[in-house]
N, C-alpha and C positions, 0 to 999 in steps of 0.2 A: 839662475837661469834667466836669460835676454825673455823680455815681452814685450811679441811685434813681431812685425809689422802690423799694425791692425790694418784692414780694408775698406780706402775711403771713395766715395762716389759724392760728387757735385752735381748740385744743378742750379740755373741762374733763377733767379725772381728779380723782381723792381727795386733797384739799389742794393742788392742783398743776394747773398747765396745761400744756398741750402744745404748743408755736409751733413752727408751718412755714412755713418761708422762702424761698421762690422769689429767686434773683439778679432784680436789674432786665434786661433786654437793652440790648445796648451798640449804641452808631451806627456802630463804626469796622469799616471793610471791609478785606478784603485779595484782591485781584483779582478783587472780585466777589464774594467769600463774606461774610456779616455772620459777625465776631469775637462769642464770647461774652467776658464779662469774665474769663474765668478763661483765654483763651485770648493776652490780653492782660496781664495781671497774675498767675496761677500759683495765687497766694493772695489772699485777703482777708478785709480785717478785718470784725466787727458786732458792735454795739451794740444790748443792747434794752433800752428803757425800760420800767418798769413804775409805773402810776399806780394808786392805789388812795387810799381817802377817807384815808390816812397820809399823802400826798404823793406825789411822784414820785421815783422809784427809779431810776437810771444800773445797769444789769449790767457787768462786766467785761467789756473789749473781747478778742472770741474770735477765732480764725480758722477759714477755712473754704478747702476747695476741692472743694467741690462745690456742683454749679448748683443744687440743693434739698436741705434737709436741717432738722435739727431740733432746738427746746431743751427742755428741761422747766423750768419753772420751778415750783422746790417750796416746802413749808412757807410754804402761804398759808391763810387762813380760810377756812374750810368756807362756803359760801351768800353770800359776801363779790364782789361787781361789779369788776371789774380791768381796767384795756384796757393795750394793748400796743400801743410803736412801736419798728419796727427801722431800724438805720441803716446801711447799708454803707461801707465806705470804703477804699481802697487804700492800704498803708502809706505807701508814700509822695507820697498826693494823700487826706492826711486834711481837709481844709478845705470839698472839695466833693462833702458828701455831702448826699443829700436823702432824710430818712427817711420810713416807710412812712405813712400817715393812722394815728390807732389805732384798734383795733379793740377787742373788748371781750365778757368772756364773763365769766361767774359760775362761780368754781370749785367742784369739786363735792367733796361731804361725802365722808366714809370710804364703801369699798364694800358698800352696805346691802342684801340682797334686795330685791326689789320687792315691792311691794303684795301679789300676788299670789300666790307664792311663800310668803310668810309667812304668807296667809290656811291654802293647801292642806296646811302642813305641821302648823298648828293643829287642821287637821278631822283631819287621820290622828293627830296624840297625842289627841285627846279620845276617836276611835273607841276608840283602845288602850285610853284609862285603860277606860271602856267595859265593855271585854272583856274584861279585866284583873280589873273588880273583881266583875263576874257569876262569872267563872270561881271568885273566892276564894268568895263568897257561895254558889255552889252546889255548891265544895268542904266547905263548914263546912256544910253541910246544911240551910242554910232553906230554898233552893227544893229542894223535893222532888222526883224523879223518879216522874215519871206511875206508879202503878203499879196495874196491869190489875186490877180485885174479878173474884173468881169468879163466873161468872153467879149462882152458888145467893144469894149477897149483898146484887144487885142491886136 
């Protein structure tokens, strides 16, 4: 019996993706109950491929036993397009494996503030410098404090 497609979802991180792996579901029954594959085989192996404008990339063959679970795949190009195919397979029924479609997700740069974050923390240092540099200048005494003339002055 073919095992697979399993079911993979990406997500980006900083240099790095994130791959989640759903098992495929199995056909095989046992008095009426559908067997998962892990209830049939114990463990299994997978394989992820990674493609990127370098070529395509084989990962070392891992195991798993668990029905969903996760890889990271690091030290890849910041803004760089990647897709990903997993392949499951049982150690021993490696021939019939049928890997995931690929999918495909652009890995994200190092963790940079947002837009916006960066704007509002620019308005609070310039307020400082600001206030900062009135406070020296009406220390050293050029702005003068108001000071009241006697009415007879006036």
């Amino acid at each position: 019996a073919n095992l697979g497609p399993p079911e993979v979802n990406l997500t980006s991180c900083p240099n790095c993706i994130n791959v989640t792996i759903k098992l495929p579901a199995s056909h095989f029954r046992d008095r009426g109950k559908l067997l998962s594959l892990l209830d049939i085989y114990e463990e299994l192996d997978y394989e992820i491929t990674l493609k990127s404008l370098d070529g395509e990339h084989k990962g070392p063959r891992q195991k798993t036993t668990e029905p969903v679970f996760s890889a990271v795949l690091e030290d890849l190009y910041p803004g760089r397009n990647y897709c990903v195919a997993v392949a499951i397979s049982a150690s021993m029924n490696k021939k019939n494996s049928v890997p995931s479609p690929w999918k495909c997700v652009t890995a994200a740069s190092e963790a940079q503030p947002g837009y916006y974050e960066v704007a509002v923390a620019g308005a609070i240092c310039v307020s400082l410098l600001i206030a900062a540099v009135l406070k020296c200048v009406h220390a050293a005494g050029f702005i003068l404090p108001k000071i009241s003339l006697p009415q007879t002055l006036v």
